[in-house]
Backbone as CSV, one residue per row, in Angstrom:
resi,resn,N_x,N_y,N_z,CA_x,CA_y,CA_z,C_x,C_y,C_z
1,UNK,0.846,-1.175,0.000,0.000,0.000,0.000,0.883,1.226,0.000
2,UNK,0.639,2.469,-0.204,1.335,3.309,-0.853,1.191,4.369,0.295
3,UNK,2.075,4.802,0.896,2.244,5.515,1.998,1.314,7.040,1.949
4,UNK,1.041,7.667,0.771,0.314,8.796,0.583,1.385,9.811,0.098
5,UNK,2.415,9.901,0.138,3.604,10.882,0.116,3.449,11.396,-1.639
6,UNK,3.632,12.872,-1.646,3.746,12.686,-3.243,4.820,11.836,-3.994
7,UNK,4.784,11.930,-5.173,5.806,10.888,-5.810,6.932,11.874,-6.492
8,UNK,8.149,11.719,-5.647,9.334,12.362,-6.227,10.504,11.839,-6.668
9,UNK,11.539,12.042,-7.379,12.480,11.628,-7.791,13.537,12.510,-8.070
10,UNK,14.834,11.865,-7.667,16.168,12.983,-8.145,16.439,13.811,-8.862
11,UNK,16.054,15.279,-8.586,16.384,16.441,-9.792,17.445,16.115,-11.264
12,UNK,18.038,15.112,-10.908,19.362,14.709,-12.079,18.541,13.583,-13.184
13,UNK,17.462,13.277,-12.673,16.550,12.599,-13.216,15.506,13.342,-14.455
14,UNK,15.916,14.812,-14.287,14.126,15.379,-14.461,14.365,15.982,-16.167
15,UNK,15.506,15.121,-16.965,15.733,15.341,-18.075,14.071,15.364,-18.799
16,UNK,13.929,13.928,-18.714,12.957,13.089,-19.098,13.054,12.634,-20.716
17,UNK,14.465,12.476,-21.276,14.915,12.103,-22.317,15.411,10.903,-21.990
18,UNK,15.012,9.614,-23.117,15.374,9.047,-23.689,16.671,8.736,-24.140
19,UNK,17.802,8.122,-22.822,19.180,8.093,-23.917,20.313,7.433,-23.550
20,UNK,20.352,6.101,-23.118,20.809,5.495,-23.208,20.619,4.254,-23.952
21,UNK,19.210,4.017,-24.460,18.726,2.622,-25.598,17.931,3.712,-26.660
22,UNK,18.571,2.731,-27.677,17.634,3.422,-28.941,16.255,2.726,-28.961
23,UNK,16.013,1.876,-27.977,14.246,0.848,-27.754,13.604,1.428,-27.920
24,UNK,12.139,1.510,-28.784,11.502,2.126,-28.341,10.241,1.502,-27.424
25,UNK,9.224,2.321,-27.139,8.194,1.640,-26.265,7.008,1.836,-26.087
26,UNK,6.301,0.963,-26.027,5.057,1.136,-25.833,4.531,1.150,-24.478
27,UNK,3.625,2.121,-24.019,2.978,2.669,-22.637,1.394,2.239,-22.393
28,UNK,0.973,1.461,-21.532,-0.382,0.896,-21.873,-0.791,0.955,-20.390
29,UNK,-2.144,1.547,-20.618,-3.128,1.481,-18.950,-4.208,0.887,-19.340
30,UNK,-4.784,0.679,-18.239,-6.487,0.726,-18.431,-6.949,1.678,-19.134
31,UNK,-6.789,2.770,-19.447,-7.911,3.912,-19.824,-7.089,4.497,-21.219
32,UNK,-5.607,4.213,-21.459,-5.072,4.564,-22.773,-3.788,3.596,-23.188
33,UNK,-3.291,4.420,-24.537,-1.928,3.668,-24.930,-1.523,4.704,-25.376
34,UNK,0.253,4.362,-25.246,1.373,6.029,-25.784,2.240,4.881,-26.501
35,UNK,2.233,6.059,-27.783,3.756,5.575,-28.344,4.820,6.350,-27.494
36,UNK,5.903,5.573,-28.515,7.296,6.074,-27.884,7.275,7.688,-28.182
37,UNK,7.138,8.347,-29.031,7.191,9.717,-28.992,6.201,10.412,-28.081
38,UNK,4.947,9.651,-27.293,4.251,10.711,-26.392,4.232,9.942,-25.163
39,UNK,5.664,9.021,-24.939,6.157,8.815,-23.777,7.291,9.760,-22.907
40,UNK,7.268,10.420,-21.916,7.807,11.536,-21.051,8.131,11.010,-19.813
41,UNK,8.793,11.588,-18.641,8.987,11.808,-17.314,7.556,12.210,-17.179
42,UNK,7.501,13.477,-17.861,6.176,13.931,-16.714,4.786,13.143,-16.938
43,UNK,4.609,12.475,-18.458,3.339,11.525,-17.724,3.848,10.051,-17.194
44,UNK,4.877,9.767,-17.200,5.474,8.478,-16.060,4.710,8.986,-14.808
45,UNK,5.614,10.177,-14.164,5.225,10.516,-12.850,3.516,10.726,-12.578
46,UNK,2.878,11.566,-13.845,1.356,11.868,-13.897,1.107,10.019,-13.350
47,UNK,1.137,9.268,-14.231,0.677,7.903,-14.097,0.791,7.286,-12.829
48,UNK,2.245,7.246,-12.243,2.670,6.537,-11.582,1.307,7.336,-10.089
49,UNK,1.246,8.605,-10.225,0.216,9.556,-8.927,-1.391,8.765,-9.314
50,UNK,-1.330,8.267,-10.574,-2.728,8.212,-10.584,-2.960,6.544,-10.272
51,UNK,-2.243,5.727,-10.387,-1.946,3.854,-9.392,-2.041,4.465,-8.112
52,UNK,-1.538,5.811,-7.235,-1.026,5.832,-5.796,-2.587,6.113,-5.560
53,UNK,-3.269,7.156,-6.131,-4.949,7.483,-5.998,-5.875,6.599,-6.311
54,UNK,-5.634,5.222,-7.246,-6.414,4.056,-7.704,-7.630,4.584,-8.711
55,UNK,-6.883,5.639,-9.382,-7.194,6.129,-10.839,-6.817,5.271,-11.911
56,UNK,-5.918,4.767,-11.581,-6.008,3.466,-12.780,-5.377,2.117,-11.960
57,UNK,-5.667,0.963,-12.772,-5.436,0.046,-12.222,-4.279,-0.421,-12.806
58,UNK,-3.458,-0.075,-14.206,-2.634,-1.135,-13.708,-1.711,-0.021,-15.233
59,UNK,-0.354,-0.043,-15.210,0.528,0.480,-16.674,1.169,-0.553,-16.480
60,UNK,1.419,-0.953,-18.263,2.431,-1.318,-18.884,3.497,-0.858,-19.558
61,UNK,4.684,-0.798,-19.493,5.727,-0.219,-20.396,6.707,-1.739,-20.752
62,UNK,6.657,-1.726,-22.143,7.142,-2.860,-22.830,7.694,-1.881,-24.127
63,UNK,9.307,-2.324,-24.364,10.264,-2.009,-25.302,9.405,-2.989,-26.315
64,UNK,9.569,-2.520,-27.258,9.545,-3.203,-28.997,10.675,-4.695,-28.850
65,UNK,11.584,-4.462,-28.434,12.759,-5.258,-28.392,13.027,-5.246,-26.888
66,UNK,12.851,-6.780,-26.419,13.428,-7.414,-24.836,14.922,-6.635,-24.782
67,UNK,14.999,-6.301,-23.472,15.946,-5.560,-22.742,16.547,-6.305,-21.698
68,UNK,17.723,-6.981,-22.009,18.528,-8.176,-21.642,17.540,-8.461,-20.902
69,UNK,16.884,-9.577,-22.034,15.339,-10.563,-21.939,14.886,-10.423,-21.380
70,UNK,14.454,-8.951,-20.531,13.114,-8.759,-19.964,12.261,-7.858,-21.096
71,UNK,10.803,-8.555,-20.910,10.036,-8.263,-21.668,9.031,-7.026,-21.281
72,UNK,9.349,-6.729,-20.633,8.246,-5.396,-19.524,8.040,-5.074,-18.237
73,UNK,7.666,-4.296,-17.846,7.603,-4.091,-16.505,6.158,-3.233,-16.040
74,UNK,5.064,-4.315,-15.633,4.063,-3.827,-15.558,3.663,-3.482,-13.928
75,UNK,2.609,-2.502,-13.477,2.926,-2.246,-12.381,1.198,-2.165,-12.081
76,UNK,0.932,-2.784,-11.219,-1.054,-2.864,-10.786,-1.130,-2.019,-9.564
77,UNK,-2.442,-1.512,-9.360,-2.516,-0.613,-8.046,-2.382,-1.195,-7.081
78,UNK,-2.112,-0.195,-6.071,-0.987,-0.730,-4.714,0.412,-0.849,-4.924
79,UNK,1.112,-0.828,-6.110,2.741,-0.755,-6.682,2.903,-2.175,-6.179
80,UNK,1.530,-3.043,-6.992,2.471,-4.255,-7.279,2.909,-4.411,-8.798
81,UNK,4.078,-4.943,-8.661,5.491,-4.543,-9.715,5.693,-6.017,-9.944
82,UNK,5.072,-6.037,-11.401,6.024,-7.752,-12.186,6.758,-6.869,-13.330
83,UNK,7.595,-8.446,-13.620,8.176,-7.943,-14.939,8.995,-9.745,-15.124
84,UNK,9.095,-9.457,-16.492,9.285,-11.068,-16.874,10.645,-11.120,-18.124
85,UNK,11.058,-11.956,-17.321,12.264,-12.615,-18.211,12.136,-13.871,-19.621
86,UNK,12.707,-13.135,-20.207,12.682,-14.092,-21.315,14.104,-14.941,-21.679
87,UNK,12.995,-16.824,-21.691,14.644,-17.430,-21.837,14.962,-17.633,-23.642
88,UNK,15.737,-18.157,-23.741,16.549,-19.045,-24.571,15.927,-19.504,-25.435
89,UNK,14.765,-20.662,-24.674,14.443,-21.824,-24.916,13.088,-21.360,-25.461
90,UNK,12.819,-20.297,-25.195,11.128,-20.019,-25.574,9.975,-19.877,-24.442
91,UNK,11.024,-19.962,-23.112,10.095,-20.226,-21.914,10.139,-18.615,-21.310
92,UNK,9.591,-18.177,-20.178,9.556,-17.043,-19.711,9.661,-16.955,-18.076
93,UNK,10.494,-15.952,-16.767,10.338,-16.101,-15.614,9.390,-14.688,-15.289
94,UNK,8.683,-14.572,-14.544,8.341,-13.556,-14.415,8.216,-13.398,-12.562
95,UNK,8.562,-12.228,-12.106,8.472,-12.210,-11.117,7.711,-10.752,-10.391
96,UNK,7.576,-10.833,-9.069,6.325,-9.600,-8.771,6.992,-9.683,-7.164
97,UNK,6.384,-8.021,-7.109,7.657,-7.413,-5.974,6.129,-6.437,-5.260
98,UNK,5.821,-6.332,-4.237,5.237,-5.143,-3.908,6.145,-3.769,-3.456
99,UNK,5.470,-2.468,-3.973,6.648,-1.237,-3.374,5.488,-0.284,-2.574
100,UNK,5.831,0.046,-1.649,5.059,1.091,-1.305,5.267,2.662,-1.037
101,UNK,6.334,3.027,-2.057,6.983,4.313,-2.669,6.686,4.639,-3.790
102,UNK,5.773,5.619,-4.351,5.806,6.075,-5.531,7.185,6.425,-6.541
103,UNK,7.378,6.817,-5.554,9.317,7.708,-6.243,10.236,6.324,-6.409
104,UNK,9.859,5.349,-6.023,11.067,3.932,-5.792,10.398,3.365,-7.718
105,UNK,8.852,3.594,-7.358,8.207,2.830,-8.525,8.735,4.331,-9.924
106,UNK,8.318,4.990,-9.704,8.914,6.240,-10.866,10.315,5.922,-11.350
107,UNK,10.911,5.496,-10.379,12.320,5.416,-10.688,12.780,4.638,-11.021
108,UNK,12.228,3.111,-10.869,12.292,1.916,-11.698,11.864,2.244,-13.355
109,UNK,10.781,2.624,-13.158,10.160,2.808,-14.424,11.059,3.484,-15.481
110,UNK,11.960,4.587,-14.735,12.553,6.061,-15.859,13.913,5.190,-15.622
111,UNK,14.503,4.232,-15.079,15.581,3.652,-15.213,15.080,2.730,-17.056
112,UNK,14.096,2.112,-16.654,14.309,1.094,-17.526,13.686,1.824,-19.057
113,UNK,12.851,2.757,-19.276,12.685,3.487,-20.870,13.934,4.622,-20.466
114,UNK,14.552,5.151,-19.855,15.715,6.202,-20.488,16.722,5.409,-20.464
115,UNK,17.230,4.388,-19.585,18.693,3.819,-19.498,18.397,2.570,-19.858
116,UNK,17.752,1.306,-20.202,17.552,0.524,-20.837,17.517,-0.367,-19.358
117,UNK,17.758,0.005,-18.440,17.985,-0.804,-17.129,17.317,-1.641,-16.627
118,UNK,17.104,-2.674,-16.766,15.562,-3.642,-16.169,15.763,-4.166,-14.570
119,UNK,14.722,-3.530,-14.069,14.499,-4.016,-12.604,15.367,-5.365,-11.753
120,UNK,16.340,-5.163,-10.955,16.962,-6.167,-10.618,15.603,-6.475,-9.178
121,UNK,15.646,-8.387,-9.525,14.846,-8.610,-9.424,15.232,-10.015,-8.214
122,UNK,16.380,-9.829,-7.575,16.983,-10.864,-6.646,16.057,-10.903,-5.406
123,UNK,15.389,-9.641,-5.053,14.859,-10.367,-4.151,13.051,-9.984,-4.176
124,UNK,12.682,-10.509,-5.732,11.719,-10.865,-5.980,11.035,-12.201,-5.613
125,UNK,9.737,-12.123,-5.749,9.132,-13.755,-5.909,8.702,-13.736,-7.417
126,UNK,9.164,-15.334,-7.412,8.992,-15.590,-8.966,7.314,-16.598,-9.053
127,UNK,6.852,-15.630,-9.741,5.310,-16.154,-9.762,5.250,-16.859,-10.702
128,UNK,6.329,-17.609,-11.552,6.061,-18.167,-12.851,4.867,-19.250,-13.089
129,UNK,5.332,-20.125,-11.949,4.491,-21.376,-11.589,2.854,-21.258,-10.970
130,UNK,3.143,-19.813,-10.975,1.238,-19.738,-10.673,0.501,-19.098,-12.155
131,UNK,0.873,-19.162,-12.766,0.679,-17.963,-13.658,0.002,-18.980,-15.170
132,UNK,-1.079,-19.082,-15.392,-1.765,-20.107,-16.529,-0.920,-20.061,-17.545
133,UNK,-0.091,-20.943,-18.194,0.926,-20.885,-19.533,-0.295,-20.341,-20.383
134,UNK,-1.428,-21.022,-20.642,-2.539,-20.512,-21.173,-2.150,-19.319,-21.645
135,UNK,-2.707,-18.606,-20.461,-3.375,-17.574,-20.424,-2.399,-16.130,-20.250
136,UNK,-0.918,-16.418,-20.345,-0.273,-15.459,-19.744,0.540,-14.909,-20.525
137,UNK,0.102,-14.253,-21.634,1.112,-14.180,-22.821,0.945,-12.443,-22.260
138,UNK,0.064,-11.959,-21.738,0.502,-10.040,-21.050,-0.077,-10.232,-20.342
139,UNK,-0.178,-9.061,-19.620,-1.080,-8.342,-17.877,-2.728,-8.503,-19.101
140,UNK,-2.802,-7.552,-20.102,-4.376,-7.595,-20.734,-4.906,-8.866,-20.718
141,UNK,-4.858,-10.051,-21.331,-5.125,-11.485,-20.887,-5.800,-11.528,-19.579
142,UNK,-5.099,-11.277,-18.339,-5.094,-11.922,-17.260,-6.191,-10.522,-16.884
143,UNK,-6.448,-9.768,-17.555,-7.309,-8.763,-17.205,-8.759,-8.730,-17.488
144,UNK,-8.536,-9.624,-18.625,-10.213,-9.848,-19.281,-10.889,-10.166,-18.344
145,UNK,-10.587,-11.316,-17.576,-11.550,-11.718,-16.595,-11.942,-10.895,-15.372
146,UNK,-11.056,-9.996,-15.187,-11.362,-9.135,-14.014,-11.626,-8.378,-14.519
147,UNK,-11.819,-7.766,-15.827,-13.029,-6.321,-16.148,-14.380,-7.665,-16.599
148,UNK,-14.446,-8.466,-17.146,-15.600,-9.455,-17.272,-15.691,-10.345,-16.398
149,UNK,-16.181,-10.337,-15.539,-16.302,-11.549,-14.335,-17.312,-12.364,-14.694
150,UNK,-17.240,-13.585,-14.118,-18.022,-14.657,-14.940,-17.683,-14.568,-16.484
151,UNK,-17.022,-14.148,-17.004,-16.301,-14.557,-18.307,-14.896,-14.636,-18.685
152,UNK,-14.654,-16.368,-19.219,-13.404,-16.319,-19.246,-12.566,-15.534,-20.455
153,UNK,-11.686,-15.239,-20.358,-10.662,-14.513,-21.332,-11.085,-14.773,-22.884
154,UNK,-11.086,-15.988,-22.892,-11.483,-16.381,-24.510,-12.419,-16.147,-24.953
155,UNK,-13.616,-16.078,-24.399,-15.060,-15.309,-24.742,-15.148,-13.810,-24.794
156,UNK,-14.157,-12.921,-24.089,-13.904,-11.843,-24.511,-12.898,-11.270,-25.873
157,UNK,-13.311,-10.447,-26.545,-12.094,-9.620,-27.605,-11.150,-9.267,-26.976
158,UNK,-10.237,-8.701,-26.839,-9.280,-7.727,-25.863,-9.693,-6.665,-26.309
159,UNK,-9.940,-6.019,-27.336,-10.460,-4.623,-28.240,-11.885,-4.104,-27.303
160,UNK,-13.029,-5.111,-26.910,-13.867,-4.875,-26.375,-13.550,-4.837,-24.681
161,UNK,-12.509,-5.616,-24.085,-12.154,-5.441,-22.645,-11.803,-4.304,-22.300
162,UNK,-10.838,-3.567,-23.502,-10.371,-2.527,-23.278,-10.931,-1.583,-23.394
163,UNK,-11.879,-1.098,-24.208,-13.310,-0.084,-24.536,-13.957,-0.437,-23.136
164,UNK,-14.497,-1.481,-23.066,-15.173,-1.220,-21.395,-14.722,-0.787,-20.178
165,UNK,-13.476,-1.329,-20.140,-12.159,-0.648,-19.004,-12.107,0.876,-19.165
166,UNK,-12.437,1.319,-20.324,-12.029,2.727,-20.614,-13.641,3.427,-20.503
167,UNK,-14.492,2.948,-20.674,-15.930,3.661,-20.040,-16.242,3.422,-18.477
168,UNK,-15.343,2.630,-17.964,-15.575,3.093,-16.331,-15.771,3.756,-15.760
């Protein structure tokens, strides 16, 4: 749970450029999606205030291209924080961390789209083994059913989960 504090981060931070990976990325909530050009610091931080208020439920930020094989780093209200590794073999680890700092979660986030940096994740739990192979190819998947209750994922579009998520 999220202490209430506003969400701040290191003035040396407040470039909000892009520049250590040429990745680019895609930005995804409940209520919208950003390309890489109308991705910023200041709506990271806007976003990251609106998970601490439970204005939205959940962002994704996923590079075009895995970032020494992590595939994203999605973050649900309350600053619970997964993000998933990609192997070799075709298989995936993914693991989930709770934070209860806005500025800890901002700063993960602006590490990994400006410096390419992916969440060190040692003293995570690795949720791999709970997680439906099914069903777990993103966070949207595992979302259908919780904006459609009593309906499983496959009976929903994702196009239509997401239009209803967004008339809330």
């Amino acid at each position: 749970m999220s202490n209430g504090s506003p969400v701040s981060v290191n003035p040396s931070r407040m470039m909000g450029v892009q520049v250590a990976t040429m990745n680019e990325f895609t930005l995804r909530t409940d209520q919208d999606s950003y390309r890489n050009d109308e991705i910023s610091h200041a709506l990271l931080e806007s976003l990251v205030e609106e998970l601490q208020r439970d204005d939205l439920d959940f962002l994704v930020l996923e590079p075009h291209e895995p970032i020494q094989g992590n595939a994203y780093i999605q973050v649900l209200g309350s600053f619970v924080m997964e993000t998933r590794l990609l192997d070799e073999d075709g298989t995936f680890t993914q693991y989930s961390t709770i934070i209860d700092d806005g500025g800890e979660v901002l700063a993960m986030l602006l590490d990994y789209w400006e410096h390419g940096e992916p969440p060190l994740t040692d003293h995570w739990k690795d949720i791999t083994k709970s997680l439906n192979k099914r069903d777990s190819m993103s966070l949207l998947d595992r979302l259908r059913h919780f904006l459609h209750s009593g309906k499983t994922p496959e009976q929903v579009p994702i196009d239509e989960a997401i239009s209803r998520g967004m008339r809330r």
